[in-house]
N, C-alpha and C positions, 0 to 999 in steps of 0.2 A: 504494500500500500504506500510504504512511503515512495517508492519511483515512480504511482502515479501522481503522489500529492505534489512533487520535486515538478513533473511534467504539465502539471496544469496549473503552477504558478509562474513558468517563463513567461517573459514578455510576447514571444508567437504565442503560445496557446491563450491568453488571454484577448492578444486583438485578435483573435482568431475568433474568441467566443462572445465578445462584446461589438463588433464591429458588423455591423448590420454586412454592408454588402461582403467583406469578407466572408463570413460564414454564409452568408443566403447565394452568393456564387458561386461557393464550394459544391453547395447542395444542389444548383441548378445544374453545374456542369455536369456533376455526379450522377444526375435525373437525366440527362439526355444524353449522355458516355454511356449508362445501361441501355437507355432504352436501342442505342445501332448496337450495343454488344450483344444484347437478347434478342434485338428483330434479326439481325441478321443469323445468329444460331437455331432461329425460332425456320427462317426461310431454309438457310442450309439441312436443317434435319428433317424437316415437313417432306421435300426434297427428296430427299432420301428414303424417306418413306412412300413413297412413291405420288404425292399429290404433285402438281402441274408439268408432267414427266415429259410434255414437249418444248421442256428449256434445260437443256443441255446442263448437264451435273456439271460436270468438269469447269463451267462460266463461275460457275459458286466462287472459285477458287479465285477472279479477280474484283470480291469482295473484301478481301486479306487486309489489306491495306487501308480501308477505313476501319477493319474490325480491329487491328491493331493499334492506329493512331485513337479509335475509341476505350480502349483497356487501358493506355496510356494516362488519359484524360481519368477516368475514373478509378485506374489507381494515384495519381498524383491525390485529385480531389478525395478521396476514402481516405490518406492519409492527414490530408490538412483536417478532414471533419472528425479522425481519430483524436489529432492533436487537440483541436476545440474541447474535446469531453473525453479524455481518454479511461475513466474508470466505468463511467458509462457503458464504453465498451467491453474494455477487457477487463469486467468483473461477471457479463453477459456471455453464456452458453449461447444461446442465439447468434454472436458474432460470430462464434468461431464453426457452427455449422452454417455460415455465411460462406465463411473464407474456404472453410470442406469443399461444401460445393461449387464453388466457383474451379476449385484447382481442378474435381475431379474431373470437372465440364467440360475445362481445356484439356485435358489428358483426353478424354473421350474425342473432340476433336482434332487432336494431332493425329491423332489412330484413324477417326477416319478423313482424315487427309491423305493419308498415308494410303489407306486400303480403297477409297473409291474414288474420292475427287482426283487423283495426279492421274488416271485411269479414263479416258476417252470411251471405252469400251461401256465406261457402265452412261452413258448420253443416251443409250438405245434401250438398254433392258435392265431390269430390275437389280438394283445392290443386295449384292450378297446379305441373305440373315443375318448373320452376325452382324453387318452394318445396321439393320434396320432396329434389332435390338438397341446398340449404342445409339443412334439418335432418339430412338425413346424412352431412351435414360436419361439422355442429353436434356430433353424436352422437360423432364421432371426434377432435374437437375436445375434447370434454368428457373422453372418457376418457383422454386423451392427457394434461392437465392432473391428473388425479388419479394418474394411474401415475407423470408426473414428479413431482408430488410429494410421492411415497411415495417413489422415486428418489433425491429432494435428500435423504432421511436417511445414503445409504448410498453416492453417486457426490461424495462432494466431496473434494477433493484438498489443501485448506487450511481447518483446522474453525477457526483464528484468529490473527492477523495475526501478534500479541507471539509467537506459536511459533517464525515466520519466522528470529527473530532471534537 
C-alpha cells in the first residue's frame, strides 16, 4: 500500500487526477483506442467465422496498422488513467482479469494471423476449426474486456491509498 500511496501523491498522478481535461482525455482516447481495437477484432473474427465470406480474409490483415497504432493509444492512455487512481486499480481483481484478457486476445490473434490471415487460400473457403474456435474465444475474450472495464468504474473497493489512513 505504501507504493500506491508514494504513487498517487506525485505531482503527475495528481494533475492527472484533478485536471479536468487531463484525465477526461485520457479516458476519451482510451474510449475510442478500444473501440478500433475491439471493432476491428470484432470484424476480423466475425470473419472468420465465416459471416461476409465474399471479402477476402487475407484484406483483414491490412487493418494491422490502425489496430496497432490503436493498442498504442490505449495502452499509453490505460497507463496515465492507472496513474490518476492507481489503488483503484490494482487493489481491483476486475483489473487484472482486464489485463488477462486483453493479453490472451492478442495471443489468440497472432495465432490466427499466423494460421489463416498470411494464407490467400483460406479468401475462398472456410478457416480451419480450430481457427473458428479461437475467434470465438477471441469474441468473448473481447467482450469480457470491455464489460470489465466499464466494471472497474463501479467494482472497486479502495478508489485511493491516502483514504486508507
Amino acid at each position: 500500500m505504501d507504493y500506491l500511496l508514494w504513487l498517487e501523491e506525485t505531482p503527475f498522478s495528481i494533475w492527472m487526477r484533478e485536471s479536468g481535461p487531463a484525465f477526461f482525455g485520457s479516458l476519451i482516447f482510451h474510449s475510442i483506442g478500444m473501440g478500433f481495437v475491439v471493432g476491428l477484432h470484432v470484424a476480423m473474427n466475425l470473419r472468420i467465422l465465416g459471416v461476409a465470406p465474399g471479402i477476402p480474409l487475407s484484406l483483414m490483415r491490412r487493418f494491422f496498422g490502425v489496430l496497432w497504432v490503436s493498442l498504442v493509444v490505449v495502452s499509453v492512455s490505460g497507463v496515465l488513467l492507472l496513474i490518476a487512481y492507481p489503488a483503484k486499480a490494482l487493489t481491483n481483481p476486475v483489473f487484472y482479469f482486464k489485463l488477462s484478457a486483453v493479453v490472451a486476445a492478442l495471443i489468440i490473434t497472432r495465432a490466427l494471423t499466423r494460421a489463416v490471415l498470411q494464407h490467400a487460400s483460406y479468401d475462398a473457403i472456410s478457416a480451419p476449426r480450430r481457427a473458428r474456435v479461437l475467434a470465438a474465444l477471441s469474441l468473448l475474450l473481447w467482450a469480457g474486456v470491455v464489460t470489465s472495464g466499464r466494471f472497474l468504474a463501479y467494482t472497486y473497493n479502495i478508489l485511493m491509498a491516502s483514504h486508507q489512513y
